[in-house]
C-alpha positions as CSV (number, residue, x, y, z in Angstrom):
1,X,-3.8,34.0,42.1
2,X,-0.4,34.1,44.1
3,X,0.6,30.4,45.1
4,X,-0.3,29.1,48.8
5,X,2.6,29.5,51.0
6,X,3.4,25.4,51.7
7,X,5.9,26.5,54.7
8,X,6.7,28.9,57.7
9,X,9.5,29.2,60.2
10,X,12.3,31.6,60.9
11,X,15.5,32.6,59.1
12,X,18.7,32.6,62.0
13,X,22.0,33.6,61.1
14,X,24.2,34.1,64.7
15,X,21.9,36.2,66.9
16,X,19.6,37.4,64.2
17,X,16.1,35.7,63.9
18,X,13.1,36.7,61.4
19,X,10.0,35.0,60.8
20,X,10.0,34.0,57.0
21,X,7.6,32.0,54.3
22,X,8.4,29.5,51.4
23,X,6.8,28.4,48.3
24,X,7.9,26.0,45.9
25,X,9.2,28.0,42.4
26,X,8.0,25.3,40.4
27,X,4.6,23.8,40.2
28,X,3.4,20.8,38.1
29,X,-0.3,21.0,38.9
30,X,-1.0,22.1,35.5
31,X,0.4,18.8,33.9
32,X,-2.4,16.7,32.4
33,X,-2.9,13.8,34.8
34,X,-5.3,10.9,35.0
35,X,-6.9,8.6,37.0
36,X,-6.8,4.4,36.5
37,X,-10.8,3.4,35.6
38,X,-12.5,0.6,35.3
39,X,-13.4,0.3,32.0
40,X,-17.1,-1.0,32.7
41,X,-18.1,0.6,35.4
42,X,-15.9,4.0,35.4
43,X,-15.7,3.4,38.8
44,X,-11.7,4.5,40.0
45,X,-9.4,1.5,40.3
46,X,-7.7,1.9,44.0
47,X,-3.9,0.4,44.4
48,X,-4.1,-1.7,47.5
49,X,-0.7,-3.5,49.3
50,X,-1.2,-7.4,49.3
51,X,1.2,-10.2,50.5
52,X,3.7,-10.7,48.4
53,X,3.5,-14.7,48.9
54,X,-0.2,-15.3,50.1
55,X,-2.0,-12.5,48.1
56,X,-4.2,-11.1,51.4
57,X,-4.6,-7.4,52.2
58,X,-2.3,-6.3,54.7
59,X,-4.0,-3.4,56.6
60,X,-1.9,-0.1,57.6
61,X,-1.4,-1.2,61.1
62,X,0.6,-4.5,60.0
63,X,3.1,-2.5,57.8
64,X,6.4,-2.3,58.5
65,X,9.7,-0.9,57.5
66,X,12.5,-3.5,56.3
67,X,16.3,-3.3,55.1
68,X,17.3,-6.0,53.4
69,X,20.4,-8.0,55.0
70,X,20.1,-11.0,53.5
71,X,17.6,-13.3,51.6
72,X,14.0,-13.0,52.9
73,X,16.0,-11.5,55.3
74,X,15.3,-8.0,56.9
75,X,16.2,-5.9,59.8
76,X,12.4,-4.3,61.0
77,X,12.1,-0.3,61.8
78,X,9.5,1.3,63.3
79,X,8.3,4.7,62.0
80,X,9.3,6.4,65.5
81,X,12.8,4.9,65.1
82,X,13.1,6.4,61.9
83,X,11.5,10.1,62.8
84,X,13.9,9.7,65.9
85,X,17.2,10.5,63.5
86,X,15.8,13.7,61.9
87,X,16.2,17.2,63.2
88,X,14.8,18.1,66.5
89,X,13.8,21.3,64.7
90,X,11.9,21.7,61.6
91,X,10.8,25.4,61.4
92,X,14.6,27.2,61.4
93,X,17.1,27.6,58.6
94,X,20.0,27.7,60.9
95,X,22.7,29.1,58.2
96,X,26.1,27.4,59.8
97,X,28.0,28.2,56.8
98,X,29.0,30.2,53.9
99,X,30.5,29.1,50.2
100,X,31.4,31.3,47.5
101,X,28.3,31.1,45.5
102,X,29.4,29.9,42.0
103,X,31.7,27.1,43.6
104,X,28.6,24.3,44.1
105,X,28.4,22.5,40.4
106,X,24.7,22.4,39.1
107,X,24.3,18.3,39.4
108,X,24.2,19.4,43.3
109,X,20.6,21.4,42.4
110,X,17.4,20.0,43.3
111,X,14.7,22.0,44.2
112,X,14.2,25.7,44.0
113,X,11.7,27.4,46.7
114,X,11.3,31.1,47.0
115,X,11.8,32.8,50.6
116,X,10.2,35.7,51.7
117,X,9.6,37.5,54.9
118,X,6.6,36.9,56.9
119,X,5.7,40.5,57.8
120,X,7.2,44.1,58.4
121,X,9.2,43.2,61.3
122,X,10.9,40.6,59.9
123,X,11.8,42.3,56.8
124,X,14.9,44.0,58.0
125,X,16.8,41.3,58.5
126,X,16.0,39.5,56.2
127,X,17.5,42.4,53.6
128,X,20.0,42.8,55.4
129,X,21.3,39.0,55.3
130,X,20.4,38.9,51.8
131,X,21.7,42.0,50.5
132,X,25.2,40.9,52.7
133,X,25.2,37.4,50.7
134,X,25.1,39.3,47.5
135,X,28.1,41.8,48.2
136,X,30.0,39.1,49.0
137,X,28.8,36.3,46.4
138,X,28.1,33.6,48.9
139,X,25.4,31.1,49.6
140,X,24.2,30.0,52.6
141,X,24.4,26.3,54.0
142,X,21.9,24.9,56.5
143,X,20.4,22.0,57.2
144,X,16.5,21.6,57.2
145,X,13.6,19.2,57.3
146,X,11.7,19.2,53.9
147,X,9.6,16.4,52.2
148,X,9.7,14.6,55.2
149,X,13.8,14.0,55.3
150,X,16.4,15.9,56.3
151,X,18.1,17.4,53.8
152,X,20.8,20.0,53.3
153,X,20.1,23.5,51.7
154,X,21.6,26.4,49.7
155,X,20.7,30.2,50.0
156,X,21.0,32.0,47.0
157,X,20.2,36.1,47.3
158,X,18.2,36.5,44.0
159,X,16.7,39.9,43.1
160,X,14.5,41.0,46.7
161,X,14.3,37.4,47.9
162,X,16.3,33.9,48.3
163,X,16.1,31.3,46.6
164,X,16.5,27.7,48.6
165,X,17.7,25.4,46.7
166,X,17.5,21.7,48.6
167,X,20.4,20.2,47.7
168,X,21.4,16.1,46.3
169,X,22.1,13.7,48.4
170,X,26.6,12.7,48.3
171,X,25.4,9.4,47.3
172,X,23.2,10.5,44.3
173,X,26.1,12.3,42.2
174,X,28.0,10.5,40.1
175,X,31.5,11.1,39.7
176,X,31.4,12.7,36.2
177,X,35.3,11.7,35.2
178,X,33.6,7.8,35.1
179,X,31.3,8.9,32.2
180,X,33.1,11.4,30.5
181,X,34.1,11.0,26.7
182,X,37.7,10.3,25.6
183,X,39.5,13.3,25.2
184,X,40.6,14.2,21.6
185,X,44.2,13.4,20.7
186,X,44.7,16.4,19.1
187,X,43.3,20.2,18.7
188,X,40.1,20.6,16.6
189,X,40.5,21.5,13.1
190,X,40.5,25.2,13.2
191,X,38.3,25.5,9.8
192,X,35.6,23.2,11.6
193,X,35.8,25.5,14.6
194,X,34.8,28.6,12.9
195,X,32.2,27.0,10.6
196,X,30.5,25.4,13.8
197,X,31.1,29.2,15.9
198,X,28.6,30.6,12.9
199,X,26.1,27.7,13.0
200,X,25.8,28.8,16.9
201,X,25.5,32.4,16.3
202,X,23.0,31.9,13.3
203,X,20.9,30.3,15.8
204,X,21.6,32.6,19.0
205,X,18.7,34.0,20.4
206,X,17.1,35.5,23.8
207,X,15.9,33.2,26.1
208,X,12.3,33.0,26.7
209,X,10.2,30.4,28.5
210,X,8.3,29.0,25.4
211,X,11.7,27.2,24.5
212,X,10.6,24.8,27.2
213,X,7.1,24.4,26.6
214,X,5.7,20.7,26.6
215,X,4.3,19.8,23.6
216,X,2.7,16.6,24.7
217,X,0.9,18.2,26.8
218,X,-0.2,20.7,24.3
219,X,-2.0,17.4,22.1
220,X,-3.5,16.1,25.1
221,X,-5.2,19.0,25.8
222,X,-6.6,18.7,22.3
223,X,-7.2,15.1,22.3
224,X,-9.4,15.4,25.4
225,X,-11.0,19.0,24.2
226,X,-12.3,16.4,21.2
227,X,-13.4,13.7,23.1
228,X,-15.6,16.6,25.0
229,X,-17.0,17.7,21.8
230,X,-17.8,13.9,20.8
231,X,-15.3,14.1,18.2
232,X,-12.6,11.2,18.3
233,X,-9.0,12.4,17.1
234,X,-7.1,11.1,14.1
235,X,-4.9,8.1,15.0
236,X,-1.7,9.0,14.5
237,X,-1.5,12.8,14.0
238,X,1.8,12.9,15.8
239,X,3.8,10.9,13.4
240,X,7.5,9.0,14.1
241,X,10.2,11.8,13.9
242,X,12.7,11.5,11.2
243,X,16.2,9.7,11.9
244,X,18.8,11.9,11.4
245,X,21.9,10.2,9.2
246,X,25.0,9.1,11.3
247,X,27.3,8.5,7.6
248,X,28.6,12.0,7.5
249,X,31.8,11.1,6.2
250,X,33.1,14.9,5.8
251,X,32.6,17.2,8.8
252,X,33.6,20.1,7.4
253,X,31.3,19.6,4.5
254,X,28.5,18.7,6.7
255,X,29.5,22.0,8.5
256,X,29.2,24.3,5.4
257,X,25.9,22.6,4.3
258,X,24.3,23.3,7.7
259,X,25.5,27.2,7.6
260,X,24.0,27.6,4.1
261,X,20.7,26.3,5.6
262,X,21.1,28.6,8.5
263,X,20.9,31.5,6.4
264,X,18.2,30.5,4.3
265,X,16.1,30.0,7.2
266,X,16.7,33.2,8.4
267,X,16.1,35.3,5.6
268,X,12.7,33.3,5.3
């Protein structure tokens, strides 16, 4: 069943305006998830927002925005005040500008939603913005309202649609020169270098999706298909994962070692 479209609006680039869907090009609603019980009654525990200092309910109504400025000390915003700064529009990718498409890093990536046009009409020019994005190997940049902030966006032509990718916030990348190793002193060892080339090719393969595939998720589903049965699981059937050494005193040896068992692993 093909996903439900979660947004519509309209694609404008100058003078040029076409109705357009998106969909989100990741889902997690297959991901085991479960629900807080009480243990006597099975009834579902609800979460509920209490006073920090007296303990009482606070209903809906009485709950308030609050940046801290000081110590028990907070500047109060109403939800209106805060709507107020967002875009006046949330239904149009307004693309104001163009980068070469391989010059955003990939920290900047968020989210990826797929972008299609909404009918026949508007599928002219919507290929013909996409197909001129891909000649010239540029994204789009516009500015949108998604998951209830603004946010900025990329538009990436990708096969017959786009792909929008919202886009981190400047404030949530880290500079990557503040966590990044030591740089060597001098060249690696040229020996090491080949040996460690031919570990990578022995174990060079075509991607395909089961290389990400969640194995926890793969024992729950077990574990509860047991407990449907009546059958209780074996306690510790996952196990603790083996430490690997850190005492490798010779890398090239270590090297060699690990290229032998390469090959006997792929003959098997």
């Amino acid at each position: 069943m093909a996903p439900r479209v979660f947004w519509k609006g309209y694609l404008k680039l100058s003078l040029v305006t076409c109705r357009v869907t998106m969909t989100p090009a990741v889902t997690e609603s297959a991901k085991v998830r479960f629900h807080n019980l009480n243990r006597k009654t099975q009834n579902r525990v609800l979460n509920q927002y209490v006073d920090s200092v007296t303990g009482d309910p606070v209903d809906e109504d009485d709950q308030v925005k609050g940046y801290p400025r000081g110590e028990d000390d907070y500047v109060l915003l109403e939800d209106e005040e805060i709507e107020d700064v967002g875009l006046e529009s949330t239904r149009t990718i307004d693309i104001e500008t163009f980068v070469p498409a391989d010059s955003i890093g990939w920290i900047w990536y968020d989210r990826p939603h797929y972008l299609a046009p909404d009918d026949e009409v508007s599928a002219e020019a919507f290929t013909v913005i996409r197909e001129a994005m891909a000649k010239t190997k540029t994204g789009g940049i516009a500015r949108l309202v998604m998951y209830r902030r603004e946010r900025a966006v990329l538009l990436l032509p990708k096969d017959k649609g786009i792909v929008v990718w919202t886009l981190r916030y400047g404030d949530e990348v880290r500079d990557a020169e503040d966590y990044a190793a030591e740089k060597p002193s001098e060249k690696p060892d040229k020996a090491q270098l080949k040996l460690v080339e031919k570990v990578i090719e022995e174990r060079t393969q075509a991607w395909k999706a089961s290389m990400a595939s969640d194995p926890v998720q793969e024992k729950l589903l077990e574990i509860i298909a047991k407990h449907k049965k009546g059958r209780k699981p074996k306690k510790g059937a996952g196990g603790k994962a083996s430490q690997p050494s850190s005492n490798v005193i010779d890398i090239t040896e270590a090297l060699k070692r690990s290229l032998q068992a390469e090959k006997k692993s792929s003959r098997r």
